[in-house]
N, C-alpha and C positions, 0 to 999 in steps of 0.2 A: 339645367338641373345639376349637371355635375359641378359649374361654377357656386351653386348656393352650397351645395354638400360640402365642399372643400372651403369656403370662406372662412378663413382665419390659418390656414393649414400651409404654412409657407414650404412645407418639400413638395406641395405637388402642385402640377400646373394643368389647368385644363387645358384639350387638344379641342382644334375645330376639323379634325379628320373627319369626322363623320356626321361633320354639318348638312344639315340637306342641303340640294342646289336648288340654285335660284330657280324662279316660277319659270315653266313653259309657256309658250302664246295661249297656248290654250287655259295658263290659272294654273296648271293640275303639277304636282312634284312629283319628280323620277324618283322611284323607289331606290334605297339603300341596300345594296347588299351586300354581304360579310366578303364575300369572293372578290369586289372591288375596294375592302378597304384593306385586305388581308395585302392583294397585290402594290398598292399603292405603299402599304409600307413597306414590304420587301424592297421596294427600287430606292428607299431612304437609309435601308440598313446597310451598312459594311458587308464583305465578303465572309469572313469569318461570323459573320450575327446569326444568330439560329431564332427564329419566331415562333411561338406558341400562343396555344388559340385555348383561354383557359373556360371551362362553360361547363353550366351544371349538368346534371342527368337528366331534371323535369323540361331542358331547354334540348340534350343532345338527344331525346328521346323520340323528338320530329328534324333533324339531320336529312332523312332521304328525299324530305318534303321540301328542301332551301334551296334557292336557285343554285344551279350550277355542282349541286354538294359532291359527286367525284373528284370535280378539280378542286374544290374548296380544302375536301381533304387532304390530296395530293400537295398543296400549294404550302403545308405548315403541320409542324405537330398539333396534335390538339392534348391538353392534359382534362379529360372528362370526372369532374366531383362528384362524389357519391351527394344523392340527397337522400330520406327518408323515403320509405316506401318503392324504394327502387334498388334491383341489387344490379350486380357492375354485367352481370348476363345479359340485361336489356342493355349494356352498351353495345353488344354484338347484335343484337335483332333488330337495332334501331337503324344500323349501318343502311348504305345502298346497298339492294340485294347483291350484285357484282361483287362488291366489298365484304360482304359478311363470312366470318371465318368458317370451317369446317364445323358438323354438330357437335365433334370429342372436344373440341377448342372451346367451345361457349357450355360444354362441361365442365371445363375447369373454371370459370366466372361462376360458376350455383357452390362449386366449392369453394371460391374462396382460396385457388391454389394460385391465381397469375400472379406475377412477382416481374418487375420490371415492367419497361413497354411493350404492347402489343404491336408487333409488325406486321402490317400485312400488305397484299401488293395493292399500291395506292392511296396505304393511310399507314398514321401512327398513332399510337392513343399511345397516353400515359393515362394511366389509372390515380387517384387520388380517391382511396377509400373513406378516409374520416375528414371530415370539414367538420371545425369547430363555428363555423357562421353557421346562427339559424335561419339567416332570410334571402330569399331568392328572390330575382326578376319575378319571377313567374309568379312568387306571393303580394309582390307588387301592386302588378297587373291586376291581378284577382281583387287586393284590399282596394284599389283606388275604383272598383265599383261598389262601394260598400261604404257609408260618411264615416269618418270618424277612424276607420280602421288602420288606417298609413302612419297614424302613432306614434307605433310601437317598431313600426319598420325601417323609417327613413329621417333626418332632420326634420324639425316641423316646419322651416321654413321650404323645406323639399315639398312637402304631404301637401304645404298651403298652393303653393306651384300647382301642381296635377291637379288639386279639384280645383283651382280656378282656371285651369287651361282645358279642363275637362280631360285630360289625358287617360287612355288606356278605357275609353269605354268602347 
């Protein structure tokens, strides 16, 4: 999919990082997860490279739920985008309980007072309040079970992709 999105677009190149692996004896593929692909690139960057894990709020809002997600955070910044309907306080509730800051600290996320990254022991968030993109993974997801609805979201030769692959139902 990202090959068709990008067609024509010569600054960028699609990566096979996170190609699935090839089939098991059994048929069945090894699940992908963000914790082996985050590490995998760490061992390609340079000393001085710093890596960031960039993801919206309707995706960072199940974090405690992803394999491994302590060390996932630990392993990289994450910069967490504001989306609608969601204010940067549930970036702190959605954390691993271990991880979730003190209650005066996700006071300041309902006001709207954090400025800078969130430090805390085991993760970093950078905050990204205003994203000017309206479409997320996650409205994706939802339009590619719906005909017609992927439109307005993605390239159409993308949209054509998923409902003929059936994806995302």
């Amino acid at each position: 999919m990202v090959s068709l999105a990008i067609a024509g677009q010569k600054e960028f190149v699609p990566s096979l990082l996170e190609a699935p692996d090839l089939e098991n004896a059994k048929g069945t593929r090894k699940p992908s997860y963000s914790i082996e692909t985050v590490r995998r690139v760490k061992k390609i960057l340079g000393k001085s490279d710093k890596l960031y894990f960039l993801i919206g709020m309707d995706a960072f809002k199940d974090i405690a739920k992803w394999h491994k997600a302590e060390e996932l955070l630990a392993e990289c910044d994450f910069i967490v985008a504001a989306r609608p309907g969601y204010s940067l306080a549930d970036v702190a509730t959605s954390l691993p309980e271990k991880l979730r800051p003190r209650p005066e600290v996700t006071k300041l996320f309902l006001k709207g007072k954090i400025s800078g990254p969130l430090v805390l022991r085991g993760a970093t968030l950078h905050m990204l309040p205003e994203t000017h993109e309206a479409v997320s993974a996650t409205q994706i997801r939802a339009a590619a079970q719906r005909a017609g609805a992927l439109k307005r979201l993605v390239p159409e030769i993308v949209g054509e992709y998923i409902q003929k692959e059936r994806l995302y139902r």
